[in-house]
PATORVO-214614 format. One record per atom (N, C-alpha, C, O): residue number from 1; residue in one letter; atom name; x, y, z. Coordinates in Angstrom, 2 decimals. Example, Ala and Ser with C-alpha at 12.3 -4.5 7.8 and 13.67 -1.06 7.14 Angstrom:
2
   k r  a      xx      yy      zz
   1 A  N   13.19   -5.69    7.80
   1 A CA   12.30   -4.50    7.80
   1 A  C   13.20   -3.30    7.80
   1 A  O   14.24   -3.32    8.46
   2 S  N   12.85   -2.25    7.08
   2 S CA   13.67   -1.06    7.14
   2 S  C   12.90    0.03    7.87
   2 S  O   13.41    1.14    8.04
This chain:
96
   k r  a      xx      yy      zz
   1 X  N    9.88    0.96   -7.36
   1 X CA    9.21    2.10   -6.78
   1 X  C    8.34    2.76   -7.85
   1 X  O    8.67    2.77   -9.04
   2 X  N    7.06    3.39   -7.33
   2 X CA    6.28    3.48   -8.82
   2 X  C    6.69    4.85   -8.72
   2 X  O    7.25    5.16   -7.67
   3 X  N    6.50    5.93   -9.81
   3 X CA    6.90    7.29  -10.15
   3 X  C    5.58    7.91   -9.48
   3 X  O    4.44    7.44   -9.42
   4 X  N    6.15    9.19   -8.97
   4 X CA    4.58   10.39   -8.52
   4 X  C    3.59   10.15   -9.49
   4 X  O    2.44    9.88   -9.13
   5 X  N    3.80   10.21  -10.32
   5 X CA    2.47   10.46  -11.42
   5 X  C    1.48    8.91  -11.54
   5 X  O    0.34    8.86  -12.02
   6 X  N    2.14    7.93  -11.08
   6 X CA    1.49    6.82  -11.18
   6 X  C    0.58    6.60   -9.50
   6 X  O   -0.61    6.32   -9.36
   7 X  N    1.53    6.84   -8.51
   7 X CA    0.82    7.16   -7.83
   7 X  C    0.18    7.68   -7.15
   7 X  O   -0.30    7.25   -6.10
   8 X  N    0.00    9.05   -7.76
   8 X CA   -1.63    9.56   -8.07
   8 X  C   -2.63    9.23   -8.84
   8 X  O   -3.78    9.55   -8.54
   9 X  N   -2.41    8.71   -9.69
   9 X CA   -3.53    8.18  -10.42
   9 X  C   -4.08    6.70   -9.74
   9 X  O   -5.12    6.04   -9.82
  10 X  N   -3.22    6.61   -9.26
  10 X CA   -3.43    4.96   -8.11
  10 X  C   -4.25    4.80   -6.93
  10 X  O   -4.79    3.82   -6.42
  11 X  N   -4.18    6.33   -6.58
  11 X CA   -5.13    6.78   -5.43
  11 X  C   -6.49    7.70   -5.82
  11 X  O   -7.54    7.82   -5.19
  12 X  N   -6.06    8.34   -7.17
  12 X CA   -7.19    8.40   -7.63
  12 X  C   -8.56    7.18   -8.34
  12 X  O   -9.78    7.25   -8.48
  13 X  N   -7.34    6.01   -8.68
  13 X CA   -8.45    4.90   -8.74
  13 X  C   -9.37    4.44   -7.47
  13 X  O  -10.54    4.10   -7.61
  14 X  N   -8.72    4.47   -6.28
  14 X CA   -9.56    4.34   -5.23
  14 X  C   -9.24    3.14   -4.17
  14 X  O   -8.38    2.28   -4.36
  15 X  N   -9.88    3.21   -3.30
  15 X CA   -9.29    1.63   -2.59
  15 X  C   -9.87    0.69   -3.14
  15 X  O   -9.48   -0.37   -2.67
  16 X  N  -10.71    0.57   -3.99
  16 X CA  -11.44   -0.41   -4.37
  16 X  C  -10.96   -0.82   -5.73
  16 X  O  -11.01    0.07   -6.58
  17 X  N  -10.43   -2.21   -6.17
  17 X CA  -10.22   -2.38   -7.94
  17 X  C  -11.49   -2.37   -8.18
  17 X  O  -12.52   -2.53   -7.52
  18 X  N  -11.15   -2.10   -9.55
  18 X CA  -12.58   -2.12  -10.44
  18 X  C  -11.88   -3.27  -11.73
  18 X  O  -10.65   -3.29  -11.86
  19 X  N  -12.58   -3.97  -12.41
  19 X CA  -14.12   -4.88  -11.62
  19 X  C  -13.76   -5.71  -10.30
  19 X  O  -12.70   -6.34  -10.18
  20 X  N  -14.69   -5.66   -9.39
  20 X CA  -14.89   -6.82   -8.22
  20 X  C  -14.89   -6.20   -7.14
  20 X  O  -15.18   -6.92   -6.19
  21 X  N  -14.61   -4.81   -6.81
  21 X CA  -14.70   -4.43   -5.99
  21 X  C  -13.73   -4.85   -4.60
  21 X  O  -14.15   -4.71   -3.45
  22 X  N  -12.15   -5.46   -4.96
  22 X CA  -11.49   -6.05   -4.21
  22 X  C  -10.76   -4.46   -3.46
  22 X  O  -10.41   -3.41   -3.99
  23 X  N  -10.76   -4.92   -2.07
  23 X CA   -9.74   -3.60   -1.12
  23 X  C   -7.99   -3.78   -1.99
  23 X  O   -7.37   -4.72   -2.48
  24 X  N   -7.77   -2.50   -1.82
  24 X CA   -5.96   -2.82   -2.43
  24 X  C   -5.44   -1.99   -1.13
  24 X  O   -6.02   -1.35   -0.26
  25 X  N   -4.24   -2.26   -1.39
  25 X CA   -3.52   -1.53   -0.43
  25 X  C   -2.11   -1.54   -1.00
  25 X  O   -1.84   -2.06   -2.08
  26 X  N   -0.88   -0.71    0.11
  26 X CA   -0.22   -0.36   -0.84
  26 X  C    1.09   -1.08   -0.25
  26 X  O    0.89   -1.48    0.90
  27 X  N    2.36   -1.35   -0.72
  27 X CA    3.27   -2.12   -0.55
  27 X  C    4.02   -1.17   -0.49
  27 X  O    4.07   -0.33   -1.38
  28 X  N    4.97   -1.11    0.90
  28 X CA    6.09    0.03    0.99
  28 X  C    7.40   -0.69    0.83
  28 X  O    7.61   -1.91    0.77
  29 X  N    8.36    0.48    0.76
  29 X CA    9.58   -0.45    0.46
  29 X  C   10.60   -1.20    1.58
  29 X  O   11.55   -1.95    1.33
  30 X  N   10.16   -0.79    2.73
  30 X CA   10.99   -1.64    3.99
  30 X  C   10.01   -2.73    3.92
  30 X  O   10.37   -3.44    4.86
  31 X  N    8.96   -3.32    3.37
  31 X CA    7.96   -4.25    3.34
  31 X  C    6.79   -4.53    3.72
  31 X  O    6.31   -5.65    3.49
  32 X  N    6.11   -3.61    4.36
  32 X CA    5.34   -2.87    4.97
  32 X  C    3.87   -3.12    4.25
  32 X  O    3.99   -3.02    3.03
  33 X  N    2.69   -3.37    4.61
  33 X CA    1.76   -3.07    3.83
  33 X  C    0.82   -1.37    4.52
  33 X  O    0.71   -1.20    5.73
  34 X  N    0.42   -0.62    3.78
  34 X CA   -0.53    0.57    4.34
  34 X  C   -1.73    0.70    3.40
  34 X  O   -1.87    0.65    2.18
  35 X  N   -2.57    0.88    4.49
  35 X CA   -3.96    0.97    4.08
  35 X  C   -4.34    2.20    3.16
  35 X  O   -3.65    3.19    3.37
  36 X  N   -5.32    2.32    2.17
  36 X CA   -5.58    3.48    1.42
  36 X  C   -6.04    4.66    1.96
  36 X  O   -6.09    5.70    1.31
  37 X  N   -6.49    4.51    3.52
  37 X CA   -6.62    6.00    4.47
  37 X  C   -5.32    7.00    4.78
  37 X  O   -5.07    8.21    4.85
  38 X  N   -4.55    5.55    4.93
  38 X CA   -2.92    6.33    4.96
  38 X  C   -1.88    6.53    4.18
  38 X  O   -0.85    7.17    4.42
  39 X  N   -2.27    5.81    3.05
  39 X CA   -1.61    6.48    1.65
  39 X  C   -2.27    8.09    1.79
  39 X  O   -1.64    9.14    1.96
  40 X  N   -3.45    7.95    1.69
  40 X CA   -3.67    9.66    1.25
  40 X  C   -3.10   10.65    2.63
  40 X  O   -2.42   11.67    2.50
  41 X  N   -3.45   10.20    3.62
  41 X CA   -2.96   10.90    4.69
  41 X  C   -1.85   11.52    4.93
  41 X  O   -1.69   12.74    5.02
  42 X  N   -0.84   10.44    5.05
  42 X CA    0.70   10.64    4.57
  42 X  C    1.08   10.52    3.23
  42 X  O    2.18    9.97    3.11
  43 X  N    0.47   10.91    2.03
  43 X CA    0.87   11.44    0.80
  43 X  C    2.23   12.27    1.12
  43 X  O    3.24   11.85    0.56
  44 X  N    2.37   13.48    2.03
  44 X CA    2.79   14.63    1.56
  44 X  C    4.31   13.69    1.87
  44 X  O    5.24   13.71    1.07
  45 X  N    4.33   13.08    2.85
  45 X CA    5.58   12.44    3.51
  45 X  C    6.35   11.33    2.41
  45 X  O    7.51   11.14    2.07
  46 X  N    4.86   10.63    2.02
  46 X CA    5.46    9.82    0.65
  46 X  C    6.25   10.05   -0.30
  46 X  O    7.29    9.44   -0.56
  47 X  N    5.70   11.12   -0.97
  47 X CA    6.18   12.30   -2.37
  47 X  C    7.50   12.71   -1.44
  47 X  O    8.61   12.23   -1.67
  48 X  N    7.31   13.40   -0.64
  48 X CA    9.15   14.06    0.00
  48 X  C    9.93   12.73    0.05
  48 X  O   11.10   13.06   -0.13
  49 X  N    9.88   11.58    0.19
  49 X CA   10.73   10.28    0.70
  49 X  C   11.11    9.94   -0.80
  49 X  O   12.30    9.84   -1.08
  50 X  N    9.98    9.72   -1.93
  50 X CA   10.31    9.20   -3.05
  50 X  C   11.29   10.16   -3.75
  50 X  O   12.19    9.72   -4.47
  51 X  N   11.10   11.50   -3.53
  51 X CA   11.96   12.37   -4.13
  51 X  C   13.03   12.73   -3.48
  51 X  O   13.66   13.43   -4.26
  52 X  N   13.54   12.65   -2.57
  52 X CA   14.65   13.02   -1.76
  52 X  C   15.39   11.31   -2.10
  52 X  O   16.61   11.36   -2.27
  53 X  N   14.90   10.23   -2.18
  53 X CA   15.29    9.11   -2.65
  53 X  C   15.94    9.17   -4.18
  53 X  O   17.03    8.66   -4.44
  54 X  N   15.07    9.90   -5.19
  54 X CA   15.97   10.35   -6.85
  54 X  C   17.05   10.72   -6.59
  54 X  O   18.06   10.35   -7.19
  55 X  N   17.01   11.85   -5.27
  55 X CA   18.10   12.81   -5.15
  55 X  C   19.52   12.16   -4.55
  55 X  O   20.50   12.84   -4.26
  56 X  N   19.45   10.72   -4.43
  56 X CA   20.55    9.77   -3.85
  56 X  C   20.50    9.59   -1.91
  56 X  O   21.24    8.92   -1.18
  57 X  N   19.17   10.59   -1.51
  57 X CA   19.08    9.98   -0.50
  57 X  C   18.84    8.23   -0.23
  57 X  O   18.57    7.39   -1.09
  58 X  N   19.10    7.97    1.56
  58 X CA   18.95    6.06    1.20
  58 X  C   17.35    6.12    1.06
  58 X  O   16.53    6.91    0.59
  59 X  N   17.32    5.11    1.60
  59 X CA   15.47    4.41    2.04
  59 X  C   14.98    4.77    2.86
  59 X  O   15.26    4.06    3.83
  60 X  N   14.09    5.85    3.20
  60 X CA   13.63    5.50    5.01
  60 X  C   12.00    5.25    4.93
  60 X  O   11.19    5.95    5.52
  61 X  N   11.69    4.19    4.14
  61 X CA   10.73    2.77    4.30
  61 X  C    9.20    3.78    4.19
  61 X  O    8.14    3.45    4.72
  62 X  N    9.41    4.86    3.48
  62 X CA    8.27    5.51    2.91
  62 X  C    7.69    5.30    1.99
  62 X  O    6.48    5.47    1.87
  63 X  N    8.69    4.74    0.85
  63 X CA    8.19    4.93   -0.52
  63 X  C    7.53    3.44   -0.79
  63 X  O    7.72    2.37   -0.21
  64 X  N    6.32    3.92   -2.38
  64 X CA    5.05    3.13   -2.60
  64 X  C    5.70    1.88   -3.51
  64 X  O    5.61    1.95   -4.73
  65 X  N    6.10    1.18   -3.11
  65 X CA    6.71    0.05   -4.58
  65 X  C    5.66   -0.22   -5.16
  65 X  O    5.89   -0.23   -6.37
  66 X  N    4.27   -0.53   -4.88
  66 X CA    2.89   -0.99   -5.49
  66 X  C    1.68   -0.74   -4.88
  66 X  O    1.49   -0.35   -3.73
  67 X  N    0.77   -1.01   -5.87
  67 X CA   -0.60   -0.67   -5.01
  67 X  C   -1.00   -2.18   -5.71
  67 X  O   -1.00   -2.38   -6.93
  68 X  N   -1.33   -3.16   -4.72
  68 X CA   -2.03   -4.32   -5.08
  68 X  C   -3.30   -5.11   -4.11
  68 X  O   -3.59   -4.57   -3.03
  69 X  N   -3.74   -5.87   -4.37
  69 X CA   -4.71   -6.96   -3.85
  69 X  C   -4.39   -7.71   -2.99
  69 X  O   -3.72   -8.52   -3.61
  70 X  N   -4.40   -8.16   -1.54
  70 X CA   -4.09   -9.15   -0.73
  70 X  C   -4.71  -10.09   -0.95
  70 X  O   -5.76  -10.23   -0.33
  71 X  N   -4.31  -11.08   -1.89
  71 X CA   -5.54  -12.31   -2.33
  71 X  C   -5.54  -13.56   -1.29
  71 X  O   -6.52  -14.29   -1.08
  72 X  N   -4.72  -13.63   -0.91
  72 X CA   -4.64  -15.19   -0.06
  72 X  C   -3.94  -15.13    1.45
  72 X  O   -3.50  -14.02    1.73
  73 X  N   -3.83  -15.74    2.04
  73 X CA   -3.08  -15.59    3.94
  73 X  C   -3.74  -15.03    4.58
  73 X  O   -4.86  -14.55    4.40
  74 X  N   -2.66  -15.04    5.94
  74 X CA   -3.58  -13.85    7.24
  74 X  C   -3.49  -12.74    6.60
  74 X  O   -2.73  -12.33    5.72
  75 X  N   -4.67  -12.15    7.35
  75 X CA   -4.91  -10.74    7.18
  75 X  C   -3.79  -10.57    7.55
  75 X  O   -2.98  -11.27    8.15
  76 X  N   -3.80   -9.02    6.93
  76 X CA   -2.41   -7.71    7.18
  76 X  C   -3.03   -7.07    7.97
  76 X  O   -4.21   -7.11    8.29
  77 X  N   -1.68   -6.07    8.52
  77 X CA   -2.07   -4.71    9.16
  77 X  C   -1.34   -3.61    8.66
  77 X  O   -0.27   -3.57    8.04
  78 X  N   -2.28   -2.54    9.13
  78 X CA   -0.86   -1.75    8.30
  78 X  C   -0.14   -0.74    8.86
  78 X  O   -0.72   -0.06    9.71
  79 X  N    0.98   -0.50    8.58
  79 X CA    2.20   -0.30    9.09
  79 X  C    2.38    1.06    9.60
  79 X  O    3.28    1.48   10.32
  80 X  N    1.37    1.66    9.12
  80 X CA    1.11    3.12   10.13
  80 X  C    0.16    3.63   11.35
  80 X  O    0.25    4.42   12.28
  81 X  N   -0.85    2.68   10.80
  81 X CA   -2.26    2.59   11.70
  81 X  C   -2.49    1.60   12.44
  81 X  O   -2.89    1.57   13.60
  82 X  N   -2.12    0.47   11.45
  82 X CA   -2.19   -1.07   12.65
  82 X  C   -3.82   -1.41   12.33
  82 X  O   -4.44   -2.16   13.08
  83 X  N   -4.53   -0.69   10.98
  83 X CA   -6.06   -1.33   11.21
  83 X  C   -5.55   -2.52   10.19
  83 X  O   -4.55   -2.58    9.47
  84 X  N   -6.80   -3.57   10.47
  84 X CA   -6.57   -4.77    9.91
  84 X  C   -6.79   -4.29    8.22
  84 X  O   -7.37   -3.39    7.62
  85 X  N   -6.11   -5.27    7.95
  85 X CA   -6.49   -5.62    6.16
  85 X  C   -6.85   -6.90    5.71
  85 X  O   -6.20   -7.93    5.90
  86 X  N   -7.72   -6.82    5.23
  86 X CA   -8.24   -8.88    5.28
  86 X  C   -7.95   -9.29    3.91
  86 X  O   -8.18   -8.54    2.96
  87 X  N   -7.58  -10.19    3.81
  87 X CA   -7.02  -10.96    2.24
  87 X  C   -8.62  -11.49    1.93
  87 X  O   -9.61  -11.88    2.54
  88 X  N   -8.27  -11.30    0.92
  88 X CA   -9.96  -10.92   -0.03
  88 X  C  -10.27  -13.02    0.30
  88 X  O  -11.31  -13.45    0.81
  89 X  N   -9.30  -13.76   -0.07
  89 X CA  -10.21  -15.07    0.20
  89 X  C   -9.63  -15.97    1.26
  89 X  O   -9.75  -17.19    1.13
  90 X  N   -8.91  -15.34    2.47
  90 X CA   -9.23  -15.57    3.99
  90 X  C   -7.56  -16.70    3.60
  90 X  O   -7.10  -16.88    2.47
  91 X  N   -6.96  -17.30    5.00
  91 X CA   -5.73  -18.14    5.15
  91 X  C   -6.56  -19.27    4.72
  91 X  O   -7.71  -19.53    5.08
  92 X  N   -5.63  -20.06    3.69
  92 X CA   -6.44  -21.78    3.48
  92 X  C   -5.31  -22.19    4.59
  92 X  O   -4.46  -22.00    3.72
  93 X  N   -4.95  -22.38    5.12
  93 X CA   -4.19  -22.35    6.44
  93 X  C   -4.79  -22.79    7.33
  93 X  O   -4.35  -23.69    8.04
  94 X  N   -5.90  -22.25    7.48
  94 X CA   -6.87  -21.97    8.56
  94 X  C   -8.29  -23.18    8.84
  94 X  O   -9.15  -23.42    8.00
  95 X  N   -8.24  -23.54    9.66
  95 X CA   -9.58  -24.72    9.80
  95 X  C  -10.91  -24.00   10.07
  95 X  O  -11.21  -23.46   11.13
  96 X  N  -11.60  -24.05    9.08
  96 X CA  -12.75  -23.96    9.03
  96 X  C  -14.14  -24.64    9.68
  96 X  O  -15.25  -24.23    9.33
């Protein structure tokens, strides 16, 4: 689980990595992927889940384990909104 302070600065980097300009998104802990509209959106819900979690509460599938890159497979969706997330170089899965 990353600490508050990391992820704010995680959302202050942006949805976009720098260099390449790849979309990130964020990895919750029931397994979840969420898009960077709804990280910031539901921030306030995040921060109360991660911290009530220190406090020996259990899991309830809020908190940020990572902010990373979907590089390869089907697109995602994400787990609050349901908008797509596309893996930056598409399913090799897939017939072209």
């Amino acid at each position: 689980m990353l600490e508050v302070s990391k992820l704010k600065e995680e959302i202050r980097s942006g949805e976009f990595a720098w260099p390449g300009g790849y979309q990130r998104a964020a990895i919750i802990s029931d397994g979840g992927v969420m898009c960077f509209d709804c990280l910031k959106t539901e921030f306030k819900s995040i921060i109360r889940s991660m911290i009530d979690h220190t406090k020996g509460y259990p899991l309830d599938g809020w908190e940020v384990e990572g902010i990373t890159v979907l590089w390869e497979g089907p697109d995602d969706y994400c787990c609050h909104c349901n908008k797509v997330i596309a893996t930056e170089y598409g399913d090799p899965k897939e017939n072209n």
